[in-house]
DRENGU-658981 format. One record per residue (C-alpha): x, y, z; residue in one letter. Coordinates in steps of 0.25 Angstrom, whole numbers, padded with zeros to 4 digits, always signed. Example, Ala and Ser with C-alpha at 12.3 -4.5 7.8 and 13.67 -1.06 7.14 Angstrom:
<mikes>
+0049-0018+0031A +0055-0004+0029S 
</mikes>
This chain:
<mikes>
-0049-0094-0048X -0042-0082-0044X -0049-0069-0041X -0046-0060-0053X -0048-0045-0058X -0044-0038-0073X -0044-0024-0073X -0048-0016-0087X -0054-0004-0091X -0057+0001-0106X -0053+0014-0101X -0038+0008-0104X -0042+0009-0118X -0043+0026-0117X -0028+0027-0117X -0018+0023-0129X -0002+0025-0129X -0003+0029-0146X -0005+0022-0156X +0010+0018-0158X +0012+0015-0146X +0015-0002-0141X +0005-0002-0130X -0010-0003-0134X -0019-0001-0123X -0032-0007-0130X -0023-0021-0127X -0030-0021-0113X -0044-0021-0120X -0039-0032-0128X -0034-0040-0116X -0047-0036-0109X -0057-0040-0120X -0050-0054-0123X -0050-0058-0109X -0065-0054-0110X -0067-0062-0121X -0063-0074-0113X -0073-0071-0101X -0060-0070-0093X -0066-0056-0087X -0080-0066-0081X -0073-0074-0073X -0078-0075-0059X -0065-0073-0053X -0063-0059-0060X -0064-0044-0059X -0064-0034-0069X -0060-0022-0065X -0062-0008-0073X -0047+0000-0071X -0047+0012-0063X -0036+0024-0063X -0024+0024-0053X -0024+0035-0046X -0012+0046-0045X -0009+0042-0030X -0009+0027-0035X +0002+0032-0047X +0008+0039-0036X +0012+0025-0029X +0024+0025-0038X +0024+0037-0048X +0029+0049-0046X +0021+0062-0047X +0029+0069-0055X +0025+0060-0066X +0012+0056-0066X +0012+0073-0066X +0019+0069-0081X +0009+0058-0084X -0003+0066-0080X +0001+0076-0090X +0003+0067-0101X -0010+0061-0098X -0017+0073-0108X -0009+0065-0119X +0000+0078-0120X +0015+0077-0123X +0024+0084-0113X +0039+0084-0116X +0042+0082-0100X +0034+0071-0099X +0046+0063-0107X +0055+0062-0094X +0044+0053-0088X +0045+0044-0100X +0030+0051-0105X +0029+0054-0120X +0041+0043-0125X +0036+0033-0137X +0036+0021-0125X +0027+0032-0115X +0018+0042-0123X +0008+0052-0119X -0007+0049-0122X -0020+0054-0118X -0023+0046-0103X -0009+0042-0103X -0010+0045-0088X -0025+0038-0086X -0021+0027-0092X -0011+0024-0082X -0019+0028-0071X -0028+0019-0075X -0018+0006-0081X -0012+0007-0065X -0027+0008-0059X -0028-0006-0063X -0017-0011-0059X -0019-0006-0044X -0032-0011-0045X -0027-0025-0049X -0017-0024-0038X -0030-0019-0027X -0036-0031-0032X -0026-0041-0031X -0020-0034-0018X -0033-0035-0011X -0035-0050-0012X -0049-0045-0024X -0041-0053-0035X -0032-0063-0035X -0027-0059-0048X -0028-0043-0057X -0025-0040-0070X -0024-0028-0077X -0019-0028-0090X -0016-0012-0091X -0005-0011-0080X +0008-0017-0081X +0017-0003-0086X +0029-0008-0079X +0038+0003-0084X +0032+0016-0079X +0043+0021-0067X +0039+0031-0057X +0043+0045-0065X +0041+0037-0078X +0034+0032-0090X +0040+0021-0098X +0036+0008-0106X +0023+0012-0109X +0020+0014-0095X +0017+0027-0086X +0011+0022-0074X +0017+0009-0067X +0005+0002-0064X +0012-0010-0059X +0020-0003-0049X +0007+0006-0043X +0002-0006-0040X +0011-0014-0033X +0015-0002-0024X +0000-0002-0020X +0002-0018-0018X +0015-0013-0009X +0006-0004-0003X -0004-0014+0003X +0009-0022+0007X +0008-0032-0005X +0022-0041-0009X +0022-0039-0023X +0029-0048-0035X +0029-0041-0049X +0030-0050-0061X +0033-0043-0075X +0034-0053-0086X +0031-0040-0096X +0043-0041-0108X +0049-0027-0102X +0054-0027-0090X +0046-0020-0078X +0054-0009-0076X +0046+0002-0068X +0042-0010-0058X +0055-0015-0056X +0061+0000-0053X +0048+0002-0043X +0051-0008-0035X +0066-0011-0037X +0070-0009-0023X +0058-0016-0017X +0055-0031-0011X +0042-0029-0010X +0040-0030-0025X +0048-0040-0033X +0047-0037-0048X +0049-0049-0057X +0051-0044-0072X +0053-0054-0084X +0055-0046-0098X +0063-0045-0108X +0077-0042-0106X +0080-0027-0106X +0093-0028-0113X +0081-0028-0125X +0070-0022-0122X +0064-0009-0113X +0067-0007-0103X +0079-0011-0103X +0080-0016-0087X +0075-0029-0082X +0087-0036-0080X +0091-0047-0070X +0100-0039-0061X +0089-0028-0058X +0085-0036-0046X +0080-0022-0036X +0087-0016-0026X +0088-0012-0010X +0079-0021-0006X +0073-0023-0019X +0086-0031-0022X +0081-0045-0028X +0066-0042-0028X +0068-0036-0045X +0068-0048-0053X +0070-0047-0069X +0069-0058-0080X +0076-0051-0092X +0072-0061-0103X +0081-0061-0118X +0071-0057-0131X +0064-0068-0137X +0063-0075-0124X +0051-0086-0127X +0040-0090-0116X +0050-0102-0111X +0058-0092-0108X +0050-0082-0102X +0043-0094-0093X +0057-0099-0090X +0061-0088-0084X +0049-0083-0078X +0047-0094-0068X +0062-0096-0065X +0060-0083-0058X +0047-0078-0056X +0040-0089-0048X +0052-0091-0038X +0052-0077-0036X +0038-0074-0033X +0040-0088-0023X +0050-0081-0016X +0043-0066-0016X +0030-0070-0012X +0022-0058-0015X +0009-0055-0012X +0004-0048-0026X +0010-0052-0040X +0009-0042-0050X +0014-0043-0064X +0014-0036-0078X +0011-0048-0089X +0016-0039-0102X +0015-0049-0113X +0024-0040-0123X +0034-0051-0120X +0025-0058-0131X +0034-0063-0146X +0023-0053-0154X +0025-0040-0145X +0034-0029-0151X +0040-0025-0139X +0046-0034-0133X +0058-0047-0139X +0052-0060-0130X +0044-0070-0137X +0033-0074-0126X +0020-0079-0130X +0009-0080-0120X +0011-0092-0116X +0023-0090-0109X +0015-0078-0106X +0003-0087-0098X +0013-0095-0090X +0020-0084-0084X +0006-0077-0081X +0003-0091-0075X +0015-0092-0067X +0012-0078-0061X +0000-0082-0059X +0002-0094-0050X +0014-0086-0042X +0006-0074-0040X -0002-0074-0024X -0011-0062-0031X -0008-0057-0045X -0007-0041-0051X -0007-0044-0067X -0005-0032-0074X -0003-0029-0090X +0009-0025-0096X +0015-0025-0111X +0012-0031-0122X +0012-0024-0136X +0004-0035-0147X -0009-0031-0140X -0013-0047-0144X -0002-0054-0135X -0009-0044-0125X -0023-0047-0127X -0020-0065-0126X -0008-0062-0114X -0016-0055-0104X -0029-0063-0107X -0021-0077-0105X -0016-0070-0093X -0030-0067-0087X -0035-0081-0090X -0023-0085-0080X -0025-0076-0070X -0040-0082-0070X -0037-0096-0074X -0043-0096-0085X -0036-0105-0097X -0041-0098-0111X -0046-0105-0123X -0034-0101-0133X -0044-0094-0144X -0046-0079-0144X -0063-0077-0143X -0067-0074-0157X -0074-0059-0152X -0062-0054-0145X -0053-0057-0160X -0062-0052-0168X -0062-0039-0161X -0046-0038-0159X -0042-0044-0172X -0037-0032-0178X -0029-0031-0164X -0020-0042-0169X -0024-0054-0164X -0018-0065-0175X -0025-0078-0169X -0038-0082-0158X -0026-0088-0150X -0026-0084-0135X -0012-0089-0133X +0001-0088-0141X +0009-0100-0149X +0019-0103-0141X +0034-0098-0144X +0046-0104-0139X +0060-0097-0144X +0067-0109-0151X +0080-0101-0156X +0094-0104-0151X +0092-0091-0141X +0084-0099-0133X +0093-0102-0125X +0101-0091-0123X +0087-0084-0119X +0087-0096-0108X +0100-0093-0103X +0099-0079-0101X +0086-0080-0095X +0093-0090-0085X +0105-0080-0083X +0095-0070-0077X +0087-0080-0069X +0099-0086-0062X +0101-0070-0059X +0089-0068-0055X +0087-0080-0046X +0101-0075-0038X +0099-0060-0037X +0084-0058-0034X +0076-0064-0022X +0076-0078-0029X +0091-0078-0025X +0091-0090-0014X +0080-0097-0021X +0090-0107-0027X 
</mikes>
């Protein structure tokens, strides 16, 4: 069994976005106490590991001072009418009490997942509360002020790590992508849905980096309504042969599940079981293994993805029933049915097929103008 760690802290659970706002941090207690309910958290081969804060010369690896001045400002929960040009204070990216403690300590634990993976602890790390792929340097945006993910491969890079970065979140990882643009030491690998529909609006085939970064930028715009065939189709048409031919030393991927049917804020019509093949196939290309969160806004799909993705990472195959504690505490959260895993969902309309041919129009591209060009 590999060597495993999940790092969580209920000190997540002091911060909260408003209460109008999509993302729901009590959705990592959720996650945390089903996968307890399991025993998943006993097993011999695994850590738990209580969160810690970044500190600011760890923000520093990649944002600017300028604006964590602004986000430690906002961190009192005040408004600041300044703060709005380093998208702080906009509907997507409010000010809150902790909002800046919350981040230090979301991207702690996603340095520590990449330390423990890095230094040969763990095979595998999880930490469910990172994966805010939109943050830029100077720049909050979707939801996310601090870009976790990419704090933590720069500290990777800095210990000389080749790193592979696999987003299979419904919105495209934007503020990863622009880090690491003109770089071929990263190779970022996003499959979401197409930003013709949905934010941010990037993501398409062509943006395949730059300078020597050229080919190493790797996008898998998928059309709305897109079903788990799809979604599997097109994952290992890509993913697997580019990993083959990158061969990094360190995975590390966001595994958003707002690409579910049932999440509002996203169009794709994935289930979890798609879901658990693509985590599976990850899995089994992956030398060592970074997981981090990401979206996912019906806090239920959240709860069963990110458990069912655990049991993988451990090799554990769960029973499909829900333990009867854990429902009768969270039924009031929304949880329909004691079923672990989703009916399956396969698109049946006459768009079918004109999904499958635009998905082959931007693998064919991808397969001739990133660093899988030669491969066929």
């Amino acid at each position: 069994m590999p060597k495993t760690a999940f790092i969580y802290t209920d000190e997540f659970l002091k911060f909260d976005y408003g209460p109008e706002h999509p993302l729901k941090i009590s959705r990592l207690k959720l996650v945390y106490e089903l996968i307890q309910s399991y025993g998943l958290l006993n097993l011999p081969n695994t850590q738990l590991i209580k969160a810690r804060k970044a500190t600011d010369e760890e923000l520093l690896l990649f944002h600017k001072k300028e604006y964590l001045d602004i986000l430690r400002m906002a961190n009192s929960g005040i408004e600041m009418p300044h703060a709005f040009f380093y998208g702080v204070g906009s509907g997507d990216n409010p000010v809150f009490q902790g909002l800046l403690d919350w981040s230090r300590l979301m991207c702690g634990a996603s340095l520590q997942a990449a330390n423990l993976v890095e230094s040969g602890e763990v095979d595998i790390a999880f930490n469910i509360s990172g994966g805010l792929h939109h943050a830029m340097a100077s720049k909050a945006s979707g939801f996310c002020y601090i870009n976790d993910i990419v704090i933590a491969i720069i500290s990777l890079l800095k210990k000389n790590r080749r790193i592979a970065y696999i987003d299979i979140d419904a919105h495209h990882g934007d503020g990863v992508q622009q880090a690491f643009y003109d770089s071929k030491q990263v190779l970022t690998v996003s499959i979401h849905e197409t930003g013709e529909i949905l934010f941010p609006g990037t993501g398409f085939e062509h943006e395949t980096g730059a300078g020597e970064g050229e080919g190493y930028s790797v996008n898998i715009p998928m059309p709305p309504y897109s079903d788990d065939e799809l979604f599997v189709y097109a994952f290992n048409e890509v993913v697997p042969p580019l990993i083959e031919k990158f061969k990094p030393d360190i995975v590390v991927s966001q595994l958003g599940v707002d690409s579910f049917h049932s999440d509002p804020l996203a169009h794709l019509n994935y289930t979890n079981n798609g879901y658990c093949e693509v985590v599976r196939k990850i899995k089994e290309i992956s030398p060592k293994w970074v997981a981090l969160g990401g979206g996912g806004y019906d806090i239920t799909n959240v709860a069963k993805a990110w458990t069912l993705a655990w049991a993988i990472m451990n090799d554990i195959n769960l029973p499909d029933g829900i333990p009867e504690e854990y429902l009768k505490k969270y039924k009031k959260e929304g949880f329909m049915d004691n079923k672990l895993r989703d009916a399956k969902y396969v698109e049946n309309s006459w768009r079918k097929e004109e999904m499958k041919a635009k998905i082959d129009k931007v693998i064919d591209y991808l397969k001739k103008n990133t660093i899988l060009k030669g491969n066929n």
